[in-house]
N, CA and C atoms of all chains as a GROMACS GRO file, in nm:
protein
  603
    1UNK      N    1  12.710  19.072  19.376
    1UNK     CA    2  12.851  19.107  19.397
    1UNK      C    3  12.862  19.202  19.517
    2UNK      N    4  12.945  19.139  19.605
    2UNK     CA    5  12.999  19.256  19.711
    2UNK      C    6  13.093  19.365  19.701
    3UNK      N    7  13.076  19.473  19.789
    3UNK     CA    8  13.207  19.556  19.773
    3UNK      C    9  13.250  19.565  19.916
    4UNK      N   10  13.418  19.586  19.898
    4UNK     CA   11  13.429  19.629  20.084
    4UNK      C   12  13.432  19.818  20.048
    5UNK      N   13  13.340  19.856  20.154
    5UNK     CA   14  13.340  20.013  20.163
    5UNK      C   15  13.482  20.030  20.254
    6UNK      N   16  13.548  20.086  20.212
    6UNK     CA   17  13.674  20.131  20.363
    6UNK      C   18  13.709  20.259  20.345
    7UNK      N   19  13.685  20.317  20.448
    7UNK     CA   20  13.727  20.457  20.540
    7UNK      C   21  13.848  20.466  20.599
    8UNK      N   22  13.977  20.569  20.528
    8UNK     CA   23  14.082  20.550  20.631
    8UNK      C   24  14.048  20.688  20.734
    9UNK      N   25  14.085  20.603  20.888
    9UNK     CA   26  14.083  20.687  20.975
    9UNK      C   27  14.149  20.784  21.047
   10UNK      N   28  14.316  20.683  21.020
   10UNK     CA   29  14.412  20.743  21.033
   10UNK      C   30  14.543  20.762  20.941
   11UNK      N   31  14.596  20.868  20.933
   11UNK     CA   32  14.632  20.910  20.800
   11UNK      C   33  14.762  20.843  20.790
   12UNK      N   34  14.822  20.836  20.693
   12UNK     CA   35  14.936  20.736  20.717
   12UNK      C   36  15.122  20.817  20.722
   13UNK      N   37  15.108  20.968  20.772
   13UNK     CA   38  15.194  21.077  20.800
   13UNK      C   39  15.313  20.972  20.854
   14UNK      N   40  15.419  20.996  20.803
   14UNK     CA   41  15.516  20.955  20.935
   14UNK      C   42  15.564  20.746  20.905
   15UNK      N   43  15.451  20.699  20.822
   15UNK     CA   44  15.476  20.568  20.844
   15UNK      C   45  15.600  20.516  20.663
   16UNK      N   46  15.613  20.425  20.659
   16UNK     CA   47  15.704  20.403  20.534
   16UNK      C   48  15.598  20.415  20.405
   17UNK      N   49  15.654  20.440  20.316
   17UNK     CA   50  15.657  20.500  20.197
   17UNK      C   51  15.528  20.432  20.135
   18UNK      N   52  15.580  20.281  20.159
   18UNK     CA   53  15.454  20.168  20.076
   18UNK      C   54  15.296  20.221  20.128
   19UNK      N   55  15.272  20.230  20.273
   19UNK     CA   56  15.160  20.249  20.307
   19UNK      C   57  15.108  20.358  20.235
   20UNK      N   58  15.154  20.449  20.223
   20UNK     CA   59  15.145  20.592  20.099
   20UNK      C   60  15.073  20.528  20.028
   21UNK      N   61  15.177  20.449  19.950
   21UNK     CA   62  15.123  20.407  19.816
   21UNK      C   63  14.990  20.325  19.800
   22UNK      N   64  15.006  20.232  19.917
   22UNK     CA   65  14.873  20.166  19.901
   22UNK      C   66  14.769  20.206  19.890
   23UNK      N   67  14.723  20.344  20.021
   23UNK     CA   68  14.635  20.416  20.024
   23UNK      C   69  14.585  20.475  19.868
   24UNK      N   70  14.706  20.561  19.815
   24UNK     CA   71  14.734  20.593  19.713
   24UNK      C   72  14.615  20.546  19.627
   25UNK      N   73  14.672  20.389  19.605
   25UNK     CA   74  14.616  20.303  19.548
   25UNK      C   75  14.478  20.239  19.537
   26UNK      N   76  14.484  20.257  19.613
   26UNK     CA   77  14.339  20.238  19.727
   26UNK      C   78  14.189  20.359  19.644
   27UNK      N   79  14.299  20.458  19.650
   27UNK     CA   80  14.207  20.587  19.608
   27UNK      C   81  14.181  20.630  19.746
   28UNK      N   82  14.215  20.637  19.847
   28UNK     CA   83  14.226  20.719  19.972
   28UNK      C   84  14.337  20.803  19.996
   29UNK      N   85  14.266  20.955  19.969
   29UNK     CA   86  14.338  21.046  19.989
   29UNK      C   87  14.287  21.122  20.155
   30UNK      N   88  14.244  21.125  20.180
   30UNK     CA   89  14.263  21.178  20.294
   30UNK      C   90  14.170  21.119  20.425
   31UNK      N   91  14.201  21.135  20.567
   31UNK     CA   92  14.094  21.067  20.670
   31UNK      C   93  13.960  21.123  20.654
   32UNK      N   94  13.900  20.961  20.693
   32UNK     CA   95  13.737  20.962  20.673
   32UNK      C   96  13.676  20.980  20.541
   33UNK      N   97  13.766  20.977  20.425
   33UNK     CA   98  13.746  20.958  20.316
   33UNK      C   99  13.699  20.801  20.286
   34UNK      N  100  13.598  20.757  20.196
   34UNK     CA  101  13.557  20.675  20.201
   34UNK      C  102  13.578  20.619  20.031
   35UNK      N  103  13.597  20.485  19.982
   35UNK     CA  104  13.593  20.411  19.904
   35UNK      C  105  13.560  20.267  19.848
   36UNK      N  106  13.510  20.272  19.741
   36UNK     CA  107  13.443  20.120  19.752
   36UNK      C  108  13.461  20.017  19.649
   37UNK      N  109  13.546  19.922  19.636
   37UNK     CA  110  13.587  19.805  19.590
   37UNK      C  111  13.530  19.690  19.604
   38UNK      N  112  13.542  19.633  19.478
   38UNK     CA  113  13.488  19.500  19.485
   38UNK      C  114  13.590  19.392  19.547
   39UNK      N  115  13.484  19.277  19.607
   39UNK     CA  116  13.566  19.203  19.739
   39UNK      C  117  13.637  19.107  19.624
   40UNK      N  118  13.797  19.100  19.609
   40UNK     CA  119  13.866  19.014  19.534
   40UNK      C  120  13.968  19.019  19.601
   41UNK      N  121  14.063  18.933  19.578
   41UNK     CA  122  14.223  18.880  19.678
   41UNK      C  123  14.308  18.962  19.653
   42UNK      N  124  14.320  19.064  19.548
   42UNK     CA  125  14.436  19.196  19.556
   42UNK      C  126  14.369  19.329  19.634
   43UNK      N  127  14.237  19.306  19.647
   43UNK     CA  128  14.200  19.468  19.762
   43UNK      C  129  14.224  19.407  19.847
   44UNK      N  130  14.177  19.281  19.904
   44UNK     CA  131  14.237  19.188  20.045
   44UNK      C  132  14.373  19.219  20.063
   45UNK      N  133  14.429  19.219  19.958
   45UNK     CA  134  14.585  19.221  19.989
   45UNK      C  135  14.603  19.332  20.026
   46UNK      N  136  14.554  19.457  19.932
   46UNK     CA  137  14.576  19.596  19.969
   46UNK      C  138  14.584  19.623  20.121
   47UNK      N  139  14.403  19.652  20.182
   47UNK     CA  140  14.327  19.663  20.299
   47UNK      C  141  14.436  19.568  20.410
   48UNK      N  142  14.428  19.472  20.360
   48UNK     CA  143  14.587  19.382  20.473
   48UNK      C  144  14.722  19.474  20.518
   49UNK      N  145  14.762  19.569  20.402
   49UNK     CA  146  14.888  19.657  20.427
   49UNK      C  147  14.839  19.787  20.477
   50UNK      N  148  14.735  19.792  20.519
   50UNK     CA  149  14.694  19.922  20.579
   50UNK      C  150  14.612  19.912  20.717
   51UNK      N  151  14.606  19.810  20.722
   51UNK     CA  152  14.482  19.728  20.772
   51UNK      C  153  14.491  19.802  20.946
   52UNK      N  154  14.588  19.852  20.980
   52UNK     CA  155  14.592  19.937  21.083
   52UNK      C  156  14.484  20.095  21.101
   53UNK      N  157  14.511  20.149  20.964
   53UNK     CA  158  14.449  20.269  20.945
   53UNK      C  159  14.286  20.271  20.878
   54UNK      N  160  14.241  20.221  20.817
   54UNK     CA  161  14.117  20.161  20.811
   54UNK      C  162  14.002  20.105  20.861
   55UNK      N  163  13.874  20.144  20.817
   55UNK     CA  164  13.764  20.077  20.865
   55UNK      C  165  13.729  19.994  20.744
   56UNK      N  166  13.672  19.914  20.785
   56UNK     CA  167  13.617  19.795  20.642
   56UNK      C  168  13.498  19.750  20.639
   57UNK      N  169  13.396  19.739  20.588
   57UNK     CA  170  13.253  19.704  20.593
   57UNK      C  171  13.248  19.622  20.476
   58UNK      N  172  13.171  19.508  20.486
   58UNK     CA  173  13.152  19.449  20.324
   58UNK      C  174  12.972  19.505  20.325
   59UNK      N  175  12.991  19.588  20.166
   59UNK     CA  176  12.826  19.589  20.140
   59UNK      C  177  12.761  19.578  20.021
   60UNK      N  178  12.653  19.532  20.009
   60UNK     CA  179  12.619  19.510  19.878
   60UNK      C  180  12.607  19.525  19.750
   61UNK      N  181  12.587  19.664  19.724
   61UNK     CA  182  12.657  19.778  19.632
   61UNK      C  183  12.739  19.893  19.673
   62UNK      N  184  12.780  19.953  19.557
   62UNK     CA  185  12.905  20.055  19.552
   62UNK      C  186  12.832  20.196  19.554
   63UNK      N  187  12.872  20.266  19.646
   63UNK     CA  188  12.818  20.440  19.664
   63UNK      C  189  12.889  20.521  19.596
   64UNK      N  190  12.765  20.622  19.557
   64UNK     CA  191  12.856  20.714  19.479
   64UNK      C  192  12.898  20.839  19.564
   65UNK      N  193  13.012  20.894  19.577
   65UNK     CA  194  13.046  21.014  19.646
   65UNK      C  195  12.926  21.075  19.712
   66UNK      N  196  12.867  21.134  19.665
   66UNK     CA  197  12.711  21.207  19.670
   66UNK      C  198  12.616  21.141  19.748
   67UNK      N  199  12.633  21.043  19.728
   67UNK     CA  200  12.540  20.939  19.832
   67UNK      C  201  12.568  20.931  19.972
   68UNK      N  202  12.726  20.891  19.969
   68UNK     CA  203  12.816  20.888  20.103
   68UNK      C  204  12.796  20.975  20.158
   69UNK      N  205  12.793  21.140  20.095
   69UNK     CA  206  12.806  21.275  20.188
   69UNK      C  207  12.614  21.300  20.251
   70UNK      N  208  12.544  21.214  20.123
   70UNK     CA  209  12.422  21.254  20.182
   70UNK      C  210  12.406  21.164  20.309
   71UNK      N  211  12.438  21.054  20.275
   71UNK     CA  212  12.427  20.963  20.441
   71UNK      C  213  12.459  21.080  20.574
   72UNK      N  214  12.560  21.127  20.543
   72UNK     CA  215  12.592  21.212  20.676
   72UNK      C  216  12.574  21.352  20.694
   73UNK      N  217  12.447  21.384  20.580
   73UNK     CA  218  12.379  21.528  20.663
   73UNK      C  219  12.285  21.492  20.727
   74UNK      N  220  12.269  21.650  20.812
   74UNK     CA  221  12.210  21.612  20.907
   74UNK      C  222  12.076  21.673  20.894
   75UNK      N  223  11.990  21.520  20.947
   75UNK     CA  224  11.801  21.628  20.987
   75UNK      C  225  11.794  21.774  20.957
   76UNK      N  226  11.726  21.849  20.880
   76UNK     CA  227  11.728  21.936  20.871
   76UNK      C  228  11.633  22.013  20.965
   77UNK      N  229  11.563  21.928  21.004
   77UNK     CA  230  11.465  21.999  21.124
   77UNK      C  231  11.312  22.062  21.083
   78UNK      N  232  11.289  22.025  20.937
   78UNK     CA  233  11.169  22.062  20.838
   78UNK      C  234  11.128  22.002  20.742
   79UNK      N  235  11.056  22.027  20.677
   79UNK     CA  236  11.036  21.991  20.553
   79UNK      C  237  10.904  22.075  20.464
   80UNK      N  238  10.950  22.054  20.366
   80UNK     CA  239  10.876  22.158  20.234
   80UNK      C  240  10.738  22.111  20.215
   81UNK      N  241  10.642  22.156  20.240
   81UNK     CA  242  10.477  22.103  20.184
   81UNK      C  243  10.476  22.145  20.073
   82UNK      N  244  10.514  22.243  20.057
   82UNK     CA  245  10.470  22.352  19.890
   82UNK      C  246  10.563  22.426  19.868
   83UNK      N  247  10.616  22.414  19.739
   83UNK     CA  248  10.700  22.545  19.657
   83UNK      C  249  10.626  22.624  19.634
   84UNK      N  250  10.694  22.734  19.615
   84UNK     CA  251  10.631  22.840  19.539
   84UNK      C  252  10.577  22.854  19.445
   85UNK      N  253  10.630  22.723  19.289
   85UNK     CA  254  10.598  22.712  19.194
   85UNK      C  255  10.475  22.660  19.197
   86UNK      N  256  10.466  22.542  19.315
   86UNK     CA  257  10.342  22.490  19.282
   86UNK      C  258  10.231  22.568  19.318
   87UNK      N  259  10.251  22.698  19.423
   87UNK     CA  260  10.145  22.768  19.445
   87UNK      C  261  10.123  22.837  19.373
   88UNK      N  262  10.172  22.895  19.272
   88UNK     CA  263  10.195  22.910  19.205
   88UNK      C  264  10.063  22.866  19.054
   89UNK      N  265  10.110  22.731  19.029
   89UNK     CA  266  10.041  22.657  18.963
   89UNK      C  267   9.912  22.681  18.999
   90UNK      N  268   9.899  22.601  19.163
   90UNK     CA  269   9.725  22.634  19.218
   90UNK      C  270   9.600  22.750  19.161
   91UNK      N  271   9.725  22.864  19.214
   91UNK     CA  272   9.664  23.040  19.174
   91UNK      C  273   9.628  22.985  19.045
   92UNK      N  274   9.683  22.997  18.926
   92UNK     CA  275   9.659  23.013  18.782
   92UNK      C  276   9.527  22.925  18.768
   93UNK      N  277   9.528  22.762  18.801
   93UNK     CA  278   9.426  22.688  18.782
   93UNK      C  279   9.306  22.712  18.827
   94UNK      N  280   9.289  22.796  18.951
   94UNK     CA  281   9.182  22.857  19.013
   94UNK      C  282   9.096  22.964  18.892
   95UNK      N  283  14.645  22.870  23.336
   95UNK     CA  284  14.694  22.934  23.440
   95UNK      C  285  14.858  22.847  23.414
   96UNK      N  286  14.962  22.933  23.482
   96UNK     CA  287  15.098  22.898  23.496
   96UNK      C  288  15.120  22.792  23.617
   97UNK      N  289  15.150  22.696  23.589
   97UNK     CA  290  15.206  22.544  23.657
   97UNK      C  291  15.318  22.556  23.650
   98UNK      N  292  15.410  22.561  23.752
   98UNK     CA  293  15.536  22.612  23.765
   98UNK      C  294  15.597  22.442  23.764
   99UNK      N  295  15.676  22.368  23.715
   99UNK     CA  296  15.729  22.276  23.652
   99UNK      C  297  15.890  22.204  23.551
  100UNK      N  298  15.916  22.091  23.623
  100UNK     CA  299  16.063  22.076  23.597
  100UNK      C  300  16.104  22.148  23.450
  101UNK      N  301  15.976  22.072  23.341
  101UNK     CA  302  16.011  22.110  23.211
  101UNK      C  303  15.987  22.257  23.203
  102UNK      N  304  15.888  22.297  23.224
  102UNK     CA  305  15.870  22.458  23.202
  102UNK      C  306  15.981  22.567  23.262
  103UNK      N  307  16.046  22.485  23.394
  103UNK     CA  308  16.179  22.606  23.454
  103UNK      C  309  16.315  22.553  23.353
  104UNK      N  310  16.354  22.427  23.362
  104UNK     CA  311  16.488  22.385  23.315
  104UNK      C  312  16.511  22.399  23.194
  105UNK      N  313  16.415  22.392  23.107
  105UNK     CA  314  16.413  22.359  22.954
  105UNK      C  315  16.391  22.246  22.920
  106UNK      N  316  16.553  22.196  22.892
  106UNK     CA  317  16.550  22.026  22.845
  106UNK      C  318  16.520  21.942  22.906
  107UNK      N  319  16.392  21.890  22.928
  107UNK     CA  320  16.342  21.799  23.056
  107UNK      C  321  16.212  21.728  22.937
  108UNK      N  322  16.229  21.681  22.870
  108UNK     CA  323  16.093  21.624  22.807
  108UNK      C  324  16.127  21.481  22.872
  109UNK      N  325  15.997  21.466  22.926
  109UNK     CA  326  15.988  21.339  22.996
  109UNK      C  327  15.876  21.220  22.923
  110UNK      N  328  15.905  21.156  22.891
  110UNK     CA  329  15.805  21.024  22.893
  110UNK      C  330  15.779  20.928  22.962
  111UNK      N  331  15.634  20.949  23.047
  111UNK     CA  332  15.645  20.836  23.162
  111UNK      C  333  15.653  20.703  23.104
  112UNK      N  334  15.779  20.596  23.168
  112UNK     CA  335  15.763  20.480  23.138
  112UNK      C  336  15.692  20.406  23.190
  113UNK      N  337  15.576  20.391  23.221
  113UNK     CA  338  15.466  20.293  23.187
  113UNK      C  339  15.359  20.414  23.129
  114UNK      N  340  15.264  20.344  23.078
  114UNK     CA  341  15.130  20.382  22.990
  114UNK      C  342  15.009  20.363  23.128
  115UNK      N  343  14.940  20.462  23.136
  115UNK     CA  344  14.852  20.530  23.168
  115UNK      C  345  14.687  20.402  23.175
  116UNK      N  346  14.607  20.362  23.258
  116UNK     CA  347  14.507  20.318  23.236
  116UNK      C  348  14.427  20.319  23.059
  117UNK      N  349  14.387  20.461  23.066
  117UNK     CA  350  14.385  20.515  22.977
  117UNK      C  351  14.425  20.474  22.821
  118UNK      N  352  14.528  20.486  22.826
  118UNK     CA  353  14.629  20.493  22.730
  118UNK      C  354  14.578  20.305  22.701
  119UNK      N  355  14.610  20.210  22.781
  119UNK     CA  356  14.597  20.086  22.774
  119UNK      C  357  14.452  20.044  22.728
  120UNK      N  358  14.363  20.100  22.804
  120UNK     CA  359  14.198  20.112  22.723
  120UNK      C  360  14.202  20.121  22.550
  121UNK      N  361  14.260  20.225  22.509
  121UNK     CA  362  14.269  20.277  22.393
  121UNK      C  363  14.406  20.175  22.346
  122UNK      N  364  14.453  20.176  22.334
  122UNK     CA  365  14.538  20.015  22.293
  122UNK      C  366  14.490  19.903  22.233
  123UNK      N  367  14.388  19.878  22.333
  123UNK     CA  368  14.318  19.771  22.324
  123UNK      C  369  14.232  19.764  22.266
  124UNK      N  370  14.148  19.869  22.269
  124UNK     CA  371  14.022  19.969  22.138
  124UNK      C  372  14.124  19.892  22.002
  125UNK      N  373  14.250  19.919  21.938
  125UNK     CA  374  14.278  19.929  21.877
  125UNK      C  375  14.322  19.817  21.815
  126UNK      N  376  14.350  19.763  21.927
  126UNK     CA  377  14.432  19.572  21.868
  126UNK      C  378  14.281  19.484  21.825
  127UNK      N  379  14.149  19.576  21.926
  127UNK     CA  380  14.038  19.466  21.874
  127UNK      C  381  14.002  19.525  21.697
  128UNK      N  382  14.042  19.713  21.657
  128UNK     CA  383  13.966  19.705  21.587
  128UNK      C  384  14.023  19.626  21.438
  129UNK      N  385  14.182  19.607  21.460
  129UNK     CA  386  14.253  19.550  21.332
  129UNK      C  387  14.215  19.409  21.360
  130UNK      N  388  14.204  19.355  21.461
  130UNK     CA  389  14.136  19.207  21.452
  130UNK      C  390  13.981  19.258  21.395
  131UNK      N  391  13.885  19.323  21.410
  131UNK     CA  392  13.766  19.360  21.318
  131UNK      C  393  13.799  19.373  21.173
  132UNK      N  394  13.863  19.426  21.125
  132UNK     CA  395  13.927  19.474  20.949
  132UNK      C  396  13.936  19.323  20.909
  133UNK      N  397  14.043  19.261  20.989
  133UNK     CA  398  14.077  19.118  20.913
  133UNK      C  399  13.999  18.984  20.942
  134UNK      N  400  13.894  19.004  21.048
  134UNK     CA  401  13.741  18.936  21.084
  134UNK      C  402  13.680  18.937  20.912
  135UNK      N  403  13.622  19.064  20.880
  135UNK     CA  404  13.578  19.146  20.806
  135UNK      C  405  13.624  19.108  20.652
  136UNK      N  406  13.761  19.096  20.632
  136UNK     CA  407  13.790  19.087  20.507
  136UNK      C  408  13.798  18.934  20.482
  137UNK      N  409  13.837  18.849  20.563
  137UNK     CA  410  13.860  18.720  20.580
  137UNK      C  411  13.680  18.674  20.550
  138UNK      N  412  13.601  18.720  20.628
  138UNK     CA  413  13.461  18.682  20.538
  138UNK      C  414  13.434  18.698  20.452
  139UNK      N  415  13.438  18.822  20.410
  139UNK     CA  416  13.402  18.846  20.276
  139UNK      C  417  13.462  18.763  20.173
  140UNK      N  418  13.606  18.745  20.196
  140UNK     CA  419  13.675  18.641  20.076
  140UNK      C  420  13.562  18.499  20.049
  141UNK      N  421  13.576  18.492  20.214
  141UNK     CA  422  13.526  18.300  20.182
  141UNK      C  423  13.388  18.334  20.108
  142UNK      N  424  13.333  18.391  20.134
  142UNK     CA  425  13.196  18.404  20.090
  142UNK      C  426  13.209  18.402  19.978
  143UNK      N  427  13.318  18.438  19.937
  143UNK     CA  428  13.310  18.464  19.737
  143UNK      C  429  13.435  18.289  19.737
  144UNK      N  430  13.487  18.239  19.798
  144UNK     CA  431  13.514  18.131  19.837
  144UNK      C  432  13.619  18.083  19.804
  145UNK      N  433  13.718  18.252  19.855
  145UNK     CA  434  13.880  18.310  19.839
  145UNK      C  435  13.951  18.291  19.946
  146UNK      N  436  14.055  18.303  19.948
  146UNK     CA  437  14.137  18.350  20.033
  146UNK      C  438  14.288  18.428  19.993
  147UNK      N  439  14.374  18.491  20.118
  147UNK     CA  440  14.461  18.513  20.054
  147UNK      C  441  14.571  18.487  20.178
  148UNK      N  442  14.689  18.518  20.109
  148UNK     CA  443  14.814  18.459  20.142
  148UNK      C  444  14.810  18.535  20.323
  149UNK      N  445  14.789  18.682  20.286
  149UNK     CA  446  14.813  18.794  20.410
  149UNK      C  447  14.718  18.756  20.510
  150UNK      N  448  14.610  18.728  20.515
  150UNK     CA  449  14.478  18.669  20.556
  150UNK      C  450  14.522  18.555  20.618
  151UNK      N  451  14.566  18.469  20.549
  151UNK     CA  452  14.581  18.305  20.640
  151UNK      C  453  14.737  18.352  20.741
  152UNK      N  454  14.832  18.408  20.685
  152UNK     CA  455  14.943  18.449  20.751
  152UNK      C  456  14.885  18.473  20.882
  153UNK      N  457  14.837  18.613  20.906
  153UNK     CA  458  14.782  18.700  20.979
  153UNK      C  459  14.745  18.583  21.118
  154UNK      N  460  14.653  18.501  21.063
  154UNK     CA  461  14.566  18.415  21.177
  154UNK      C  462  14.645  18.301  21.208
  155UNK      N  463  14.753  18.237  21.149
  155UNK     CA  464  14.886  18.171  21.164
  155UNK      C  465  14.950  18.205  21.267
  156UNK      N  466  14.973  18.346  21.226
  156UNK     CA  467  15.110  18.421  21.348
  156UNK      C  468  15.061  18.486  21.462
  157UNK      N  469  14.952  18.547  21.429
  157UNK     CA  470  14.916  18.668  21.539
  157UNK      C  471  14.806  18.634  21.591
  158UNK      N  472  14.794  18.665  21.772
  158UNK     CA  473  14.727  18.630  21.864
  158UNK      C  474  14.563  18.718  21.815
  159UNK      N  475  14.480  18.746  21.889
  159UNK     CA  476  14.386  18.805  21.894
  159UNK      C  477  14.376  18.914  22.034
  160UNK      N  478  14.303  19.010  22.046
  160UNK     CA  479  14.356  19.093  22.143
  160UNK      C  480  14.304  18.973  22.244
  161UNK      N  481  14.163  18.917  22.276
  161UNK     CA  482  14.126  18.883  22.364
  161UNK      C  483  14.216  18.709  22.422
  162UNK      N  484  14.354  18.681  22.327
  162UNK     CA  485  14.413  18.578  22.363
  162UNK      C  486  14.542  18.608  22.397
  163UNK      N  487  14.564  18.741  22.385
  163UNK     CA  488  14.703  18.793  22.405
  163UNK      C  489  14.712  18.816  22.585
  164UNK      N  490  14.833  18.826  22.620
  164UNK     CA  491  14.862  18.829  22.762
  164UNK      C  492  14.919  18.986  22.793
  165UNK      N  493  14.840  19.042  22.897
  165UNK     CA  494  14.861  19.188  22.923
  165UNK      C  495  15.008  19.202  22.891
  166UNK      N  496  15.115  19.148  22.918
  166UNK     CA  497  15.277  19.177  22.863
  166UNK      C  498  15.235  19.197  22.783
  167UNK      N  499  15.224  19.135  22.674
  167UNK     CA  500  15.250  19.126  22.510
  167UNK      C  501  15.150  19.220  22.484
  168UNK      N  502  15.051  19.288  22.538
  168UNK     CA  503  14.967  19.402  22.470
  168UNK      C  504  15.033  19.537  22.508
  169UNK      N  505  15.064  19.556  22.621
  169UNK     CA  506  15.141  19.684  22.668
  169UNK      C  507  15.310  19.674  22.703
  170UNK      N  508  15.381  19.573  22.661
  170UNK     CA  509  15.475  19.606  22.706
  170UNK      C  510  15.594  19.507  22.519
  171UNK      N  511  15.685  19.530  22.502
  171UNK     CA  512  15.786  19.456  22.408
  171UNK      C  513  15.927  19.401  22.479
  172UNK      N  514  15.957  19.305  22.379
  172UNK     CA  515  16.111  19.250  22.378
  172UNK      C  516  16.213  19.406  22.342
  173UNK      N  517  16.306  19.413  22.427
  173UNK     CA  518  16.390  19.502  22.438
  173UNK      C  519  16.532  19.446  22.507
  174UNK      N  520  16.666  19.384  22.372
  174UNK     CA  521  16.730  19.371  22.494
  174UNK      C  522  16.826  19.422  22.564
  175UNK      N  523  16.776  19.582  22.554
  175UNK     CA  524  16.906  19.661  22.665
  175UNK      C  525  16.801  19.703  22.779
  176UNK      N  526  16.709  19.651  22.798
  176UNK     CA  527  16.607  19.625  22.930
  176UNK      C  528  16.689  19.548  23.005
  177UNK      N  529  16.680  19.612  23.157
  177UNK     CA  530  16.714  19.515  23.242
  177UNK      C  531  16.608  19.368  23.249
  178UNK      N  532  16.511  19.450  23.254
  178UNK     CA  533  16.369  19.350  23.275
  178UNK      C  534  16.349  19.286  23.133
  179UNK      N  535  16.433  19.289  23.049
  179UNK     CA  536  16.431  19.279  22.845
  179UNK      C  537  16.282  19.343  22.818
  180UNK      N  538  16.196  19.415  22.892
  180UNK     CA  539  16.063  19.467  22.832
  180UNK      C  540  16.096  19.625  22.858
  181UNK      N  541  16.045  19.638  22.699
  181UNK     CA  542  16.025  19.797  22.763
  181UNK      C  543  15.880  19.826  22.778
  182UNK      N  544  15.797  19.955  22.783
  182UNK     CA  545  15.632  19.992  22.742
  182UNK      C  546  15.647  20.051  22.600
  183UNK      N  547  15.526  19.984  22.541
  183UNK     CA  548  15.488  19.950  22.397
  183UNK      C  549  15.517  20.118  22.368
  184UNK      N  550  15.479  20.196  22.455
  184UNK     CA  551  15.487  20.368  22.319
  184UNK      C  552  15.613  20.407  22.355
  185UNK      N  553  15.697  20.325  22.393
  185UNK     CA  554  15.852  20.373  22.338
  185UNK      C  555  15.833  20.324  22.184
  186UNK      N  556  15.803  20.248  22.118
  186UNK     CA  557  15.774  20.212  21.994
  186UNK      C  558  15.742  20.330  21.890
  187UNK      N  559  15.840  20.360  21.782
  187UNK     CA  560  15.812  20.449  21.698
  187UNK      C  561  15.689  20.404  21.625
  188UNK      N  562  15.553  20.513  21.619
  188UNK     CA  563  15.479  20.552  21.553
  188UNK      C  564  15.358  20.380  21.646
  189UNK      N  565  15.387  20.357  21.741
  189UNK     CA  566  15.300  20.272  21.832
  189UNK      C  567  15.162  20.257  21.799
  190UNK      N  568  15.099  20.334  21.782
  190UNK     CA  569  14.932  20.358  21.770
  190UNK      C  570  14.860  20.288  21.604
  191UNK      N  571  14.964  20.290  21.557
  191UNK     CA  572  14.963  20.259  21.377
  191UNK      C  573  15.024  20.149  21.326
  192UNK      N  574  15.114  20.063  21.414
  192UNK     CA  575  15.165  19.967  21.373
  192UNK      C  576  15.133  19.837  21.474
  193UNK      N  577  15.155  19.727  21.433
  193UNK     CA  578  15.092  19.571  21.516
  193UNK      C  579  15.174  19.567  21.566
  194UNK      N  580  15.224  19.526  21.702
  194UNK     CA  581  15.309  19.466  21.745
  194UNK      C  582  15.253  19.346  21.836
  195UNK      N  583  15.273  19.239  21.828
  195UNK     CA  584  15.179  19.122  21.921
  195UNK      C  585  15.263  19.056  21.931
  196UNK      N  586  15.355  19.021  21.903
  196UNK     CA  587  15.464  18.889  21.940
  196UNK      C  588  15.576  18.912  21.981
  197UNK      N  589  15.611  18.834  22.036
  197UNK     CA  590  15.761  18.859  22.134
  197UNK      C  591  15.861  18.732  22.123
  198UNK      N  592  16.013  18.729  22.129
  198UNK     CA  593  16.033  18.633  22.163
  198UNK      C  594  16.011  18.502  22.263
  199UNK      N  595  15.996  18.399  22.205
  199UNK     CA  596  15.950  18.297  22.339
  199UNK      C  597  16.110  18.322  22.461
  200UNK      N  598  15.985  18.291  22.546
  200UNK     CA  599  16.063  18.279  22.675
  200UNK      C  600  16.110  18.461  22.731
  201UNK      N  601  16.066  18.550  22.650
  201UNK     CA  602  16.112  18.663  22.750
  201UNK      C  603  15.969  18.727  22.708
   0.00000   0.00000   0.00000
């Protein structure tokens, strides 16, 4: 089963009422907010009435919030060899 | 720094140049390709599940593609208190967010 992921980019301030709602509907509350639906002929329909403000990707499974935000941190520039705990551990077993 | 200027001395002088900017037309066009991408995009995905829908077939019925549209019809509209009946597309309320691709035939 597919989902379309869609990102609105631009917010829908200023335009008629419905687009509100769709978004609304959609579960997009604010830009660059991201959401993910399964590909059927009423999100088609939706994504069609917005289809200006939106990005759309079809992908294979559905992300969870947490996932999405981890996609976009960034390199941290390190990484951990050893906790403390485990040195921890070492000391004692010695 | 202070740019001494019609609007900045007179007051009421807000001007909008009538034509659109290189620029401005680049980014236009960014934009007409990326809603032809969305409905590329959703229009596959349907068939693949081996759908369609009403808005979808409409869409590719009525409306050009950026790369078949004619520079008029991307930067400029039907207007008819135009002398020329065209005006430039960002006289168009809220322009950047809404489709506009078709015009009457013959103007």
């Amino acid at each position: 089963m597919s989902y379309f992921r869609i990102t609105l980019l631009r917010s829908a301030i200023g335009l008629p009422r419905r687009s509100t709602d769709v978004l609304k509907a959609l579960g997009l509350k604010k830009r660059m907010g991201t959401v993910f639906h399964p590909v059927s002929q009423s999100v088609a329909g939706q994504i069609m009435k917005v289809k200006e403000l939106v990005e759309v990707r079809e992908v294979d499974r559905s992300m969870t919030q947490q996932e999405v935000w981890l996609e976009r941190k960034p390199d941290p520039g390190y990484y951990v060899e050893k906790t403390c705990a485990q040195e921890r551990g070492e000391m004692g077993r010695q | 720094m202070f740019k001494p200027t019609q609007s900045l001395f007179g007051g009421l002088l807000w001007k909008t140049p009538w034509r659109l900017s290189s620029p401005q037309k680049a980014r236009q066009r960014k934009r007409l390709r990326a809603v032809d991408r969305v409905v590329d995009t959703v229009s596959a995905a349907l068939a693949r599940n081996g759908q369609s829908t009403k808005a979808v077939e409409r869409w590719y019925t009525e409306m050009p593609r950026e790369e078949e549209m004619l520079p008029k019809d991307k930067y400029t509209l039907f207007d008819k208190k135009e002398k020329s009946y065209r005006k430039s597309i960002h006289k168009l309320p809220k322009w950047t967010r809404v489709s506009q691709r078709v015009n009457p035939p013959g103007f």
